[in-house]
DRENDO-1510 file (C-alpha; in Angstrom, 1 decimal, always signed):
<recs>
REC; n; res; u; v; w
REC; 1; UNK; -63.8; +74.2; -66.0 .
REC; 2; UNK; -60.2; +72.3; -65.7 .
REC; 3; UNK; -58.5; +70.8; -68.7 .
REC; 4; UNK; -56.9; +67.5; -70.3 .
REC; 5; UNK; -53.9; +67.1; -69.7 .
REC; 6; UNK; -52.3; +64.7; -72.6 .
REC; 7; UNK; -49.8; +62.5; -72.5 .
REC; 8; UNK; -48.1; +60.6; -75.7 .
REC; 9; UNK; -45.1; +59.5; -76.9 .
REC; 10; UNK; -42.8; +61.6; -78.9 .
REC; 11; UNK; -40.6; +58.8; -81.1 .
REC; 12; UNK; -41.7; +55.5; -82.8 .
REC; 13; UNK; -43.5; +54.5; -79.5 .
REC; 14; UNK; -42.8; +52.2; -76.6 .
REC; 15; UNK; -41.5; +55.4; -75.4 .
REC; 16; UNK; -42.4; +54.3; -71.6 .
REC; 17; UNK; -46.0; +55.7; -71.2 .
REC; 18; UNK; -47.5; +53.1; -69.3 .
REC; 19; UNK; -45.3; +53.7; -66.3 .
REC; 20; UNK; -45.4; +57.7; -66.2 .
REC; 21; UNK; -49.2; +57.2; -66.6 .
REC; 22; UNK; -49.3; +55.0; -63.8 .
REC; 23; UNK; -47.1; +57.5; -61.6 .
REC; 24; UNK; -49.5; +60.4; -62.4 .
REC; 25; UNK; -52.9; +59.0; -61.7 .
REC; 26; UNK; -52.9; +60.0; -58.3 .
REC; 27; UNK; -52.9; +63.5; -59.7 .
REC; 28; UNK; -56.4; +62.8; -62.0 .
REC; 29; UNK; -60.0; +61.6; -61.6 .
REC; 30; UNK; -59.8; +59.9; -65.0 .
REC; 31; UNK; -57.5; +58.5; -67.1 .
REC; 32; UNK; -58.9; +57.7; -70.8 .
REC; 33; UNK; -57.3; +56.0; -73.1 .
REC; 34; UNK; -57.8; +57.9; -76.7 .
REC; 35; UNK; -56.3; +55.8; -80.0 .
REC; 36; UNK; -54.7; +52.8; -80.9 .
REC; 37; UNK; -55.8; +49.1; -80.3 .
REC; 38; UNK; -54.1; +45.9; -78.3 .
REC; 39; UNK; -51.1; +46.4; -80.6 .
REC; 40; UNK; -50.4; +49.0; -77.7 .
REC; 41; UNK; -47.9; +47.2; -74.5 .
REC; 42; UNK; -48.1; +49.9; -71.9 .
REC; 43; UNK; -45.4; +48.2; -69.2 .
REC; 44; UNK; -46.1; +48.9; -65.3 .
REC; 45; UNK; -43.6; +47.5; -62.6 .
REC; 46; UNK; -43.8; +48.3; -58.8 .
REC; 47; UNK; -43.6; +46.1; -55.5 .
REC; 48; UNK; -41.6; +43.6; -57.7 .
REC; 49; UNK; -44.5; +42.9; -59.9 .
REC; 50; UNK; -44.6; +43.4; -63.8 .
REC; 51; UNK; -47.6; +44.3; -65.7 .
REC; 52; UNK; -48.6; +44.8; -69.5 .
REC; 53; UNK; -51.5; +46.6; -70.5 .
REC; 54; UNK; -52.6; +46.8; -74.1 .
REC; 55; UNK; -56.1; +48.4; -74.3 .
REC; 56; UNK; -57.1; +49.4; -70.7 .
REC; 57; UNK; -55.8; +52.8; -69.4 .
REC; 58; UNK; -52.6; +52.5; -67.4 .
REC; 59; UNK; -54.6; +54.4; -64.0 .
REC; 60; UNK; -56.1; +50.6; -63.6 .
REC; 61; UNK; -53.9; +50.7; -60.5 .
REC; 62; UNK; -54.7; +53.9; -58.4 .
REC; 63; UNK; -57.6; +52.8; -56.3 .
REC; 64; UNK; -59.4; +56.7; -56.6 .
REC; 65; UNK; -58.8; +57.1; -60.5 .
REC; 66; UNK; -61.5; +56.3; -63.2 .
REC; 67; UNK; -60.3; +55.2; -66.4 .
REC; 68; UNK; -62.1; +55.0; -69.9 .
REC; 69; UNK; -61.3; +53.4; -72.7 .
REC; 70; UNK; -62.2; +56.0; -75.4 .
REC; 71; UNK; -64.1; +56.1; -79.0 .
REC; 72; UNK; -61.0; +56.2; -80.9 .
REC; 73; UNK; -59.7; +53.0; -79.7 .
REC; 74; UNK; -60.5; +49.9; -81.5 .
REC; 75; UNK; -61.4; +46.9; -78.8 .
REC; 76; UNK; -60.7; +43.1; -79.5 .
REC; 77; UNK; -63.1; +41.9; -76.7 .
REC; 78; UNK; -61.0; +38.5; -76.6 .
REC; 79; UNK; -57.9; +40.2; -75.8 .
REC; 80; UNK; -59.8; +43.0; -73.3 .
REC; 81; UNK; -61.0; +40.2; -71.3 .
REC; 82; UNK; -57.6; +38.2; -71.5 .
REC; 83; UNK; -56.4; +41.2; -69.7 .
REC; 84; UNK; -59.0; +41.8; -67.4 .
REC; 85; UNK; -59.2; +38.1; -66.4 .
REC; 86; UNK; -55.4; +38.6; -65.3 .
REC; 87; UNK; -55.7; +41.2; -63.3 .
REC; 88; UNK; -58.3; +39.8; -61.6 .
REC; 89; UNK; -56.0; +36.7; -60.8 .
REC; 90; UNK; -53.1; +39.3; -59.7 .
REC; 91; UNK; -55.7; +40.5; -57.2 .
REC; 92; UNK; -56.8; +43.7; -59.4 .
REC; 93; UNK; -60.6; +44.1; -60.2 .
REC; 94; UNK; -61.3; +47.4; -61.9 .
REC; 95; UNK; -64.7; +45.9; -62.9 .
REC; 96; UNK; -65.9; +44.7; -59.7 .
REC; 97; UNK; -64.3; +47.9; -58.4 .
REC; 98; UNK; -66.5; +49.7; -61.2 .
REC; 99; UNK; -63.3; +51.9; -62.3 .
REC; 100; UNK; -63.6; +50.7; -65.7 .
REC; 101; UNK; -66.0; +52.1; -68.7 .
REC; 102; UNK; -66.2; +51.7; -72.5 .
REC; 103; UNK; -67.1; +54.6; -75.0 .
REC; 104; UNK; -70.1; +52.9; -77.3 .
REC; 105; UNK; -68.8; +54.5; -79.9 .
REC; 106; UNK; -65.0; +52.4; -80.3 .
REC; 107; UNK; -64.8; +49.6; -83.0 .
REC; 108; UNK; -64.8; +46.3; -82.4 .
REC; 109; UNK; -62.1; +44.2; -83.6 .
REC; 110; UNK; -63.8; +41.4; -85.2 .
REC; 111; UNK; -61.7; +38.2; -85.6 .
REC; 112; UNK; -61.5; +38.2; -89.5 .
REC; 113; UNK; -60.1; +41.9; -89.2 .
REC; 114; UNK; -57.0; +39.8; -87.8 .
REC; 115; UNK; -57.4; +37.6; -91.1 .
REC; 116; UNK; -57.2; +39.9; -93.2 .
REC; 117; UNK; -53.9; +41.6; -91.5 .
REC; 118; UNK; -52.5; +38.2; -91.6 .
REC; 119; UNK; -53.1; +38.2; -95.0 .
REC; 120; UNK; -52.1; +41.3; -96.2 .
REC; 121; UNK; -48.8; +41.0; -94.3 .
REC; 122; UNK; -48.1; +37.8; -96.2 .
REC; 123; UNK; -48.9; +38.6; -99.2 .
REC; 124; UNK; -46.9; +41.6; -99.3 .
REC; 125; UNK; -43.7; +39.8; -98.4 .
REC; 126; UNK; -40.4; +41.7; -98.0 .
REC; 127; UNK; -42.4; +45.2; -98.4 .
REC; 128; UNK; -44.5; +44.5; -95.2 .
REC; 129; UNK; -45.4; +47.4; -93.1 .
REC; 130; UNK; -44.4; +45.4; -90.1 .
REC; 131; UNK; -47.4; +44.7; -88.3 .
REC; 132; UNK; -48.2; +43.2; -85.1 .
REC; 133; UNK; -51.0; +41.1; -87.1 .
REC; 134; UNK; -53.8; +42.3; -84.1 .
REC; 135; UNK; -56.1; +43.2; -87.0 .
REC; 136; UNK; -55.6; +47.1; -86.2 .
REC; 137; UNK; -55.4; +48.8; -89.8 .
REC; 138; UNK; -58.4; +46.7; -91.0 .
REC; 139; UNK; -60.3; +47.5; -88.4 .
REC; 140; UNK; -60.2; +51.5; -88.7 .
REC; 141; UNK; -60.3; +50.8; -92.8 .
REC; 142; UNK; -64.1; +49.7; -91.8 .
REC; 143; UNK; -64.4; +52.4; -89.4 .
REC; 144; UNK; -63.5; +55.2; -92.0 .
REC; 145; UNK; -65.8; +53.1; -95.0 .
REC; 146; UNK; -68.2; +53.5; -92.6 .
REC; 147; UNK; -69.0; +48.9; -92.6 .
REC; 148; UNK; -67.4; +48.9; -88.9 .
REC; 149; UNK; -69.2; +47.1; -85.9 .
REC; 150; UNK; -68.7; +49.6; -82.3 .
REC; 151; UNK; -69.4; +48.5; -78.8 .
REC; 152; UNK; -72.6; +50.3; -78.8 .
REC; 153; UNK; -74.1; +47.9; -81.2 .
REC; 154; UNK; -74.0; +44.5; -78.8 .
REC; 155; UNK; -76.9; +45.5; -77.2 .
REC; 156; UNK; -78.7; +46.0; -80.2 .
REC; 157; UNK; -81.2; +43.1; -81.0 .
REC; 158; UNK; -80.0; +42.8; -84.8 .
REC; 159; UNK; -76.0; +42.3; -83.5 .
REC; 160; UNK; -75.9; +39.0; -84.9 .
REC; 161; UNK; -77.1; +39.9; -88.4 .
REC; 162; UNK; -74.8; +43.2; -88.2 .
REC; 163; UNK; -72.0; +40.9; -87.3 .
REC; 164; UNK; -72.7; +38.6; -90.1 .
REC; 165; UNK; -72.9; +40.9; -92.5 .
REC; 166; UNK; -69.3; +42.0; -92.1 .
REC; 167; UNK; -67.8; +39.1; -91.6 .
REC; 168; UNK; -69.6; +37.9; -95.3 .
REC; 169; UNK; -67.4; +41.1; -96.7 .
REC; 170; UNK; -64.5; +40.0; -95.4 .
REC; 171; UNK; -64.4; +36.2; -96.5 .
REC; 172; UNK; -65.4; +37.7; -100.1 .
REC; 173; UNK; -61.7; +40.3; -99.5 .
REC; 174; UNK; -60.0; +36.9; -97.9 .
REC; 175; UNK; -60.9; +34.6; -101.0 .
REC; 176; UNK; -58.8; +36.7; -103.5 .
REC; 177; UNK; -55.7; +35.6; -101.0 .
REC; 178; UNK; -53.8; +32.3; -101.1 .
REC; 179; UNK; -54.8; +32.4; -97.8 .
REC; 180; UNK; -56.0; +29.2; -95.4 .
REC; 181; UNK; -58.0; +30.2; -91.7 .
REC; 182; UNK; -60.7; +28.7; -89.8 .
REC; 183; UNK; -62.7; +31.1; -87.8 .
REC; 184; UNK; -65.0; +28.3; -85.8 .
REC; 185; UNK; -62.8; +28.9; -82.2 .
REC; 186; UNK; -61.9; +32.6; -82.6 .
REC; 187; UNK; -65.8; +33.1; -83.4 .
REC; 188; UNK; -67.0; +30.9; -80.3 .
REC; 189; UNK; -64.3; +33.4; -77.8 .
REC; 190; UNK; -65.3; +36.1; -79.7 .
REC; 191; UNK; -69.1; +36.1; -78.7 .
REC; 192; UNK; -67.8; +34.4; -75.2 .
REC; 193; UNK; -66.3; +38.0; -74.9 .
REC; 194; UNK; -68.4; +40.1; -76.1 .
REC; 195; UNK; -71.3; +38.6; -73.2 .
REC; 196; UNK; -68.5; +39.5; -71.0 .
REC; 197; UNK; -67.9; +43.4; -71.8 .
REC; 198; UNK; -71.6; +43.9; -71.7 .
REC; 199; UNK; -70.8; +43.9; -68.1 .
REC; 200; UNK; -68.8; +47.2; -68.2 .
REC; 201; UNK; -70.5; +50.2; -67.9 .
REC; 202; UNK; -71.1; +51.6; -71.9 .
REC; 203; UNK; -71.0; +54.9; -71.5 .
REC; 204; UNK; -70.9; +58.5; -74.5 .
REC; 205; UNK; -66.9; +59.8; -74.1 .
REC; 206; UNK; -67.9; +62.8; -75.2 .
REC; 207; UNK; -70.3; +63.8; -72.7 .
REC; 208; UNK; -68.7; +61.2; -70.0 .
REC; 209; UNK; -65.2; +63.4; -70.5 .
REC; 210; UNK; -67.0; +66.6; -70.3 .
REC; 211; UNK; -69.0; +66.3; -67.1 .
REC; 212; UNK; -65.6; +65.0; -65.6 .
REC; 213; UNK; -64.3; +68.5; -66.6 .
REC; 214; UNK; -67.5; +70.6; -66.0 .
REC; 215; UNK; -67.3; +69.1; -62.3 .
REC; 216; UNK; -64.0; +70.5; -61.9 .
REC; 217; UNK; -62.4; +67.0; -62.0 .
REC; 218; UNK; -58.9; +66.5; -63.5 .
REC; 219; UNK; -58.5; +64.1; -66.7 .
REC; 220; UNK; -55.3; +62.9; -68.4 .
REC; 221; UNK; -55.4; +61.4; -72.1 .
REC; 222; UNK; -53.2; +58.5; -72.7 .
REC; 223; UNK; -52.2; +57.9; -75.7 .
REC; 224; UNK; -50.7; +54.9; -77.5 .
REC; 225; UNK; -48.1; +54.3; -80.0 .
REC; 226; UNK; -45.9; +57.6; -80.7 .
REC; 227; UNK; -46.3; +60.6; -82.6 .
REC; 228; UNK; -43.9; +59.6; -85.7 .
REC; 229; UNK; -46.5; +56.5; -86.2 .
REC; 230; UNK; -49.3; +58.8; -86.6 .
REC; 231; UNK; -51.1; +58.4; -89.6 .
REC; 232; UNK; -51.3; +61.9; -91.2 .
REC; 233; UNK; -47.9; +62.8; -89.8 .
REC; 234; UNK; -45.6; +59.9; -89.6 .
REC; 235; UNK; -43.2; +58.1; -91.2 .
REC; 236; UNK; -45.9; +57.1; -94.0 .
REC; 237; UNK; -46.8; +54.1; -94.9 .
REC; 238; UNK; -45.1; +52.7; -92.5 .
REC; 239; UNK; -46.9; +54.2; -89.6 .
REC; 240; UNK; -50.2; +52.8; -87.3 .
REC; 241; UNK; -54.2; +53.9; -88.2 .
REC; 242; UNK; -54.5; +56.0; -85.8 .
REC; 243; UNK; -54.0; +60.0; -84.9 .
REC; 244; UNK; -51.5; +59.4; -82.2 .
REC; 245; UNK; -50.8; +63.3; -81.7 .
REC; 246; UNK; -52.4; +65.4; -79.3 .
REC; 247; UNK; -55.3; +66.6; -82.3 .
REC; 248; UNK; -56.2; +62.3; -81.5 .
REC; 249; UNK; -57.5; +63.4; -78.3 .
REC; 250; UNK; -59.8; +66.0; -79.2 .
REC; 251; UNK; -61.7; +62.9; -82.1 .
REC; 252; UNK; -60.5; +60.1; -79.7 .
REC; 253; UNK; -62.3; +61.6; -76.8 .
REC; 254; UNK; -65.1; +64.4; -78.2 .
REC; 255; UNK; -62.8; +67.1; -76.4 .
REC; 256; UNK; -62.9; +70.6; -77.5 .
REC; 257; UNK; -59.6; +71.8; -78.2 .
REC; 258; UNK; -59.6; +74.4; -76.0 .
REC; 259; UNK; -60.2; +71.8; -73.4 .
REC; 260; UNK; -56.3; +70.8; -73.7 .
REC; 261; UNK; -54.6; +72.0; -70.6 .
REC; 262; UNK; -50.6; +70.1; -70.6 .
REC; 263; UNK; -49.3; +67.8; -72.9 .
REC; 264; UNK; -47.0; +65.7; -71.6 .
REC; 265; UNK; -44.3; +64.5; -74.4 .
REC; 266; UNK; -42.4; +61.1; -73.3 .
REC; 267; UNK; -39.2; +59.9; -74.9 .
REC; 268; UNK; -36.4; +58.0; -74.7 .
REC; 269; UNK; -33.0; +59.3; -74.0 .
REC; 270; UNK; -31.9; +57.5; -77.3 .
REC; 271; UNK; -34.0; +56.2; -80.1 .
REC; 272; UNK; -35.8; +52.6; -80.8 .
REC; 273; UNK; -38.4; +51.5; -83.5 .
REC; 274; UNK; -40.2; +48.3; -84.3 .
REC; 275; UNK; -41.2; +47.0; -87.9 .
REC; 276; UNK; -40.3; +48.8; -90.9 .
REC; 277; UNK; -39.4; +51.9; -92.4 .
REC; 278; UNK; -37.2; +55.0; -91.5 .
REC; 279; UNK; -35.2; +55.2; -88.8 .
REC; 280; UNK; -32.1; +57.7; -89.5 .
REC; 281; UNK; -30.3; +57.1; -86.6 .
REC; 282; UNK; -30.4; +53.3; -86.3 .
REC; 283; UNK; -27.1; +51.8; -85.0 .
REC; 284; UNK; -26.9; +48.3; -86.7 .
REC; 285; UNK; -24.0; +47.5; -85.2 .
REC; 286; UNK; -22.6; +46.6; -81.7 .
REC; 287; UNK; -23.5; +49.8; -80.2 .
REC; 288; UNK; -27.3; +49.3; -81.3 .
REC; 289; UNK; -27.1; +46.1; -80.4 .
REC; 290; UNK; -25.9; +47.0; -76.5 .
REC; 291; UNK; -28.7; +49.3; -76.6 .
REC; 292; UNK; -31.1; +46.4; -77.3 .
REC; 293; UNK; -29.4; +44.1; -74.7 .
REC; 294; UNK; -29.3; +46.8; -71.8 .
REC; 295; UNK; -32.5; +48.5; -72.4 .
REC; 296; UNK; -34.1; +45.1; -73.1 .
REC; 297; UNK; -35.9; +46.4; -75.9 .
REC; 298; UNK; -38.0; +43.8; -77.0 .
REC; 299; UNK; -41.7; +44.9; -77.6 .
REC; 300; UNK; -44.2; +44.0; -74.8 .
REC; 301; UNK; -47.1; +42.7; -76.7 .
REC; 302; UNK; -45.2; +40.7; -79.8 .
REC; 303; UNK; -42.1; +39.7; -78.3 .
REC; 304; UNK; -39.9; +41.6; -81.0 .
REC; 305; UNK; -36.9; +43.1; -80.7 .
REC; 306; UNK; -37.2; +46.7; -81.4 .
REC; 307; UNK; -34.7; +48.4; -83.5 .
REC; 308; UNK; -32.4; +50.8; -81.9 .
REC; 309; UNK; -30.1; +54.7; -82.2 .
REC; 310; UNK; -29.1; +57.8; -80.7 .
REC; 311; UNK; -31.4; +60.5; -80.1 .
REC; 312; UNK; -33.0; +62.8; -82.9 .
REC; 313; UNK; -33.4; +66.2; -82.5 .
REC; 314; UNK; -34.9; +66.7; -85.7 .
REC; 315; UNK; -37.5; +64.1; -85.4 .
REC; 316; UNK; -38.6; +65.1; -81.9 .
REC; 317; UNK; -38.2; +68.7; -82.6 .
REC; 318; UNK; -41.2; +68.2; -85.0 .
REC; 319; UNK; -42.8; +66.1; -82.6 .
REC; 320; UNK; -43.0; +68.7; -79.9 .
REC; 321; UNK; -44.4; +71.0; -82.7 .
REC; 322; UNK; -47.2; +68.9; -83.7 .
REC; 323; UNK; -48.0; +68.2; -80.3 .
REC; 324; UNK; -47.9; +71.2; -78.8 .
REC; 325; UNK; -45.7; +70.1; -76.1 .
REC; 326; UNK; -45.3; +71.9; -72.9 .
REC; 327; UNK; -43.3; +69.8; -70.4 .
REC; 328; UNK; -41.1; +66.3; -71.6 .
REC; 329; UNK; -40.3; +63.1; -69.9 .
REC; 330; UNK; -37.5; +61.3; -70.3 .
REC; 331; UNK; -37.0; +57.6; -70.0 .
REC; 332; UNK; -34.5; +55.2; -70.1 .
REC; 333; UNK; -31.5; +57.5; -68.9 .
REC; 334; UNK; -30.3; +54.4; -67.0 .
REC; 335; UNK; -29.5; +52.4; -70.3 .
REC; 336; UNK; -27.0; +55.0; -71.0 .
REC; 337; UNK; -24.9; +54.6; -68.1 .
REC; 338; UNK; -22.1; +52.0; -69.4 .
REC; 339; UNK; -21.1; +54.4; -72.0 .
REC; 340; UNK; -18.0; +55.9; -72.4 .
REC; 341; UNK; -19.8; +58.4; -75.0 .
REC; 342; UNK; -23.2; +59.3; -76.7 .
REC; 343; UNK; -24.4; +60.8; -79.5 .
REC; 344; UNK; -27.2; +62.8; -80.4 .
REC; 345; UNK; -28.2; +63.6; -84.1 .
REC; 346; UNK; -28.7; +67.7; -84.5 .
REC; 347; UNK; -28.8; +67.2; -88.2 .
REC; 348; UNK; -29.6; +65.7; -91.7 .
REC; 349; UNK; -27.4; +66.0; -94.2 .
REC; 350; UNK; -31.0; +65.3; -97.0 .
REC; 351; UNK; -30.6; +66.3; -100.9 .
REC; 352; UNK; -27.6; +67.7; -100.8 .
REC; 353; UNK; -28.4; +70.1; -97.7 .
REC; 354; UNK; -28.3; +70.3; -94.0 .
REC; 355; UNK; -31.5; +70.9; -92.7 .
REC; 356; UNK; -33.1; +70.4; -88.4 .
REC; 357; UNK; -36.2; +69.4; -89.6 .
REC; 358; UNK; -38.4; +66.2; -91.1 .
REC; 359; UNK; -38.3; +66.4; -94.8 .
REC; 360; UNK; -41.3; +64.7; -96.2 .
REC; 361; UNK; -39.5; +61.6; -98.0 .
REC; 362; UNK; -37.4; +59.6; -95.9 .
REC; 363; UNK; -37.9; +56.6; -97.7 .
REC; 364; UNK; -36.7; +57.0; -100.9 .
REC; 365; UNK; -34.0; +59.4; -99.8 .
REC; 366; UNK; -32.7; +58.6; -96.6 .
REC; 367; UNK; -31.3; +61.2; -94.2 .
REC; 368; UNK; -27.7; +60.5; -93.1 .
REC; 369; UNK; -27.9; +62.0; -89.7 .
REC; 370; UNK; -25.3; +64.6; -88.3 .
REC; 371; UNK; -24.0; +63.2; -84.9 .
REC; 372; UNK; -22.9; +65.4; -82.0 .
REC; 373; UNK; -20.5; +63.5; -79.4 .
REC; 374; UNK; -21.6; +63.6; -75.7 .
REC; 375; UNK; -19.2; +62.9; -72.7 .
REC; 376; UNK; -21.1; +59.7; -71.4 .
REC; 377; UNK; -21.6; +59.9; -67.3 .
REC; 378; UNK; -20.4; +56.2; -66.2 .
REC; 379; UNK; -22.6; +56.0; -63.3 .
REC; 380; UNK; -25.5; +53.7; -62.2 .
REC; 381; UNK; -28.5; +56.3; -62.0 .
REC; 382; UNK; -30.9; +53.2; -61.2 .
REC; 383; UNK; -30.4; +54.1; -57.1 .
REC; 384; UNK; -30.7; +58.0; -57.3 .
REC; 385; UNK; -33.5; +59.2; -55.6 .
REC; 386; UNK; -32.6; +63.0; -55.5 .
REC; 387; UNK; -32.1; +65.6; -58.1 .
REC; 388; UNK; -28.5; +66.4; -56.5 .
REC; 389; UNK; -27.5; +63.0; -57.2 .
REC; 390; UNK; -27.8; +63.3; -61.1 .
REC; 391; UNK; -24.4; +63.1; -62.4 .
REC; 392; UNK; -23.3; +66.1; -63.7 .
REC; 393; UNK; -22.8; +64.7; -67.2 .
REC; 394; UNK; -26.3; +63.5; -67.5 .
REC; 395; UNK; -27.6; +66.7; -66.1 .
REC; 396; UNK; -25.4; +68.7; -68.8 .
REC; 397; UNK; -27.3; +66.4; -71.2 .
REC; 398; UNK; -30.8; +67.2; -69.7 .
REC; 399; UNK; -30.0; +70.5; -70.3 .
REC; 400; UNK; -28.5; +70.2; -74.0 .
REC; 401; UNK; -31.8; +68.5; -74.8 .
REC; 402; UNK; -33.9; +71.3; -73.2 .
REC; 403; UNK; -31.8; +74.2; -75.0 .
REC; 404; UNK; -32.1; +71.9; -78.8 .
REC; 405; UNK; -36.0; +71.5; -77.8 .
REC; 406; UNK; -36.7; +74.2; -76.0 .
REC; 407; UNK; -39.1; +72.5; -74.0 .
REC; 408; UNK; -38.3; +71.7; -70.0 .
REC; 409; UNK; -37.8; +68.5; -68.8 .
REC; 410; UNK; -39.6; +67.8; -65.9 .
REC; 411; UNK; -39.2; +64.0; -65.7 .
REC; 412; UNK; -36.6; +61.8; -65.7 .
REC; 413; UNK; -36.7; +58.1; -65.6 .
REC; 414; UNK; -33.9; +55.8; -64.0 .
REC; 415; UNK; -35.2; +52.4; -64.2 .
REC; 416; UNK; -38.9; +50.4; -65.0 .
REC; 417; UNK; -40.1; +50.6; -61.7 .
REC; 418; UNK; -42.9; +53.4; -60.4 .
REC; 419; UNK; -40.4; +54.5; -58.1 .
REC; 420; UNK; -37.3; +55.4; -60.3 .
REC; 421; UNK; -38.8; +58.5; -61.4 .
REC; 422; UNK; -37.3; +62.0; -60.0 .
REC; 423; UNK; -38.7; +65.4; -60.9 .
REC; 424; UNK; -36.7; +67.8; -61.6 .
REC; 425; UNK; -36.4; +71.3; -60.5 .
</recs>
């Protein structure tokens, strides 16, 4: 039997997973997508067009590859069919092309989930989590108190009355907000949509994944978000719902894990996040700010502009270990080109001690990161298409990373498009 492969994002997401997905399809028979909901923007550029997925696996484009959206996502079927619709006008079918399933068992994203995110958010105020309002936590809150509706269940005669039920719950939650909605045109696309995904294939992950790998067939697992969102592990509270490490595979998929072959760890080659909480090495200055404007880091799916820093060791070093990682990926090296020098944090100086890994509280005591200064390459990498045309300041960086992480680097990123992407001896 082969493996999964798995491939996820090693920082605060938007890490660049879309596009390295989308570059190793042609290496797969399926690509299934494990965790997260639409609050994903997986990113895809090539032949000078742009694309941005946020629930359907990023092999949509490689004509031989399957792709499945797994039982640990949770599915708005209004925004699923947004996105299929589009791709449909960009002259991409993966439903007529029947390269496109759904696990019964993922959640449905009802639209008073995305009420009572609104909500919550408002109410909260200034101590928001920073959520991109798609009704995500909610959601999974019903999945784990056991209330939630999955895409199984449309088919079943009573959907309606199931459907009604929890929407009844939620406008009793809703009425104890200062809160004002009216559900009568979310409700009429919501059913519009859910007639629509009835007519992709519904199909068991578990046993759908399985006889891909008992066939001898090759799978990668794409996940969504990053590892230092995941919910047991990250950044907490201010982290996603979901188990975005490679253990989210194994519950996101029904793998065994001792089905998990490589895992791919993506990151950037400095440092961004979106919405609240830590960030140690945020630059919230000029410098951050050129990162922003150079790397045009605004988020895909909400339009925000993502906070930005130099690289940490510490954080990814406890990445990699949680992950399991055996070969990284990294992105972006291109928005680093204009500098004169860069920095990467080895360090914390925490509680009166130096220390190279995550303590658990970096909320209440913040981390002041120790910075190690890099000799900057001041070249344009966006051309290179060979590995003896790396700079030899970037590759001296590559290979500080790989020494610090003691993981190889076999990808490196130069630019958005498909093509920009050299591996490297």
């Amino acid at each position: 039997m082969t493996q999964v492969d798995v491939l996820l994002g090693l920082q605060w997401g938007d890490e660049g997973k879309g596009k390295i997905v989308d570059v190793l399809s042609p290496q797969y028979d399926l690509i299934a997508r494990f965790q997260g909901g639409p609050n994903a923007g997986h990113t895809l550029e090539f032949d000078g067009k742009k694309f941005v997925l946020n629930t359907i696996p990023s092999g949509i484009f490689n004509e031989k590859t399957m792709n499945l959206i797994g039982n640990g996502v949770v599915i708005d079927p209004i925004i699923l069919k947004r996105e299929l619709d589009n791709l449909k006008t960009a002259g991409h079918d993966p439903v007529a092309k029947g390269k496109l399933v759904i696990a019964r068992k993922a959640h449905l994203i009802l639209p008073t989930h995305q009420l009572l995110d609104a909500a919550n958010e408002q109410k909260m105020g200034k101590d928001k989590i920073g959520s991109t309002l798609k009704g995500i936590g909610p959601t999974y809150m019903d999945k784990t108190g056991r209330n939630g509706l999955r895409v199984g269940d449309t088919t079943l005669p009573d959907f309606k009355e199931r459907y009604n039920r929890l929407v009844e719950k939620h406008k009793e939650i809703l009425s104890h907000y200062e809160f004002e909605y009216d559900l009568t045109e979310k409700e009429a696309a919501f059913f519009e949509a859910i007639e629509f995904i009835k007519n992709i294939p519904h199909v068991d992950s578990e046993h759908y994944v399985n006889g891909f790998l008992k066939e001898g067939k090759t799978v990668l697992a794409e996940g969504a978000q990053g590892t230092l969102l995941d919910v047991d592990f990250g950044s907490y509270p201010f982290v996603t719902s979901s188990n975005t490490t490679t253990a989210g595979a194994c519950t996101g998929l029904g793998i065994a894990p001792n089905k998990v072959g490589h895992v791919y760890g993506i990151f950037k080659a400095y440092c961004t996040r979106v919405g609240g909480g830590p960030f140690p090495t945020e630059l919230d200055d000029e410098v951050g700010e050129t990162l922003r404007k150079v790397g045009h880091e605004f988020g895909a799916t909400t339009g925000r502009a993502r906070r930005c820093g130099w690289i940490d060791l510490p954080a990814l070093k406890y990445a990699i270990m949680l992950n399991g990682v055996t070969e990284l990926i990294m992105m972006k090296a291109d928005v680093l080109d204009g500098f004169d020098t860069i920095y990467a944090c080895t360090h914390y100086e925490h509680n009166g001690e130096t220390i190279d890994y995550m303590p658990y509280d970096i909320i209440t005591v913040k981390p002041t990161p120790v910075l190690k200064e890099i000799q900057g390459w001041k070249t344009d990498v966006t051309k290179i298409t060979k590995n003896d045309e790396i700079p030899a300041k970037l590759a001296e960086y590559i290979a500080f990373l790989e020494q610090e992480l003691d993981v190889p680097v076999k990808y490196l990123s130069v630019g958005p498009d498909r093509t920009q992407t050299l591996i490297l001896d």
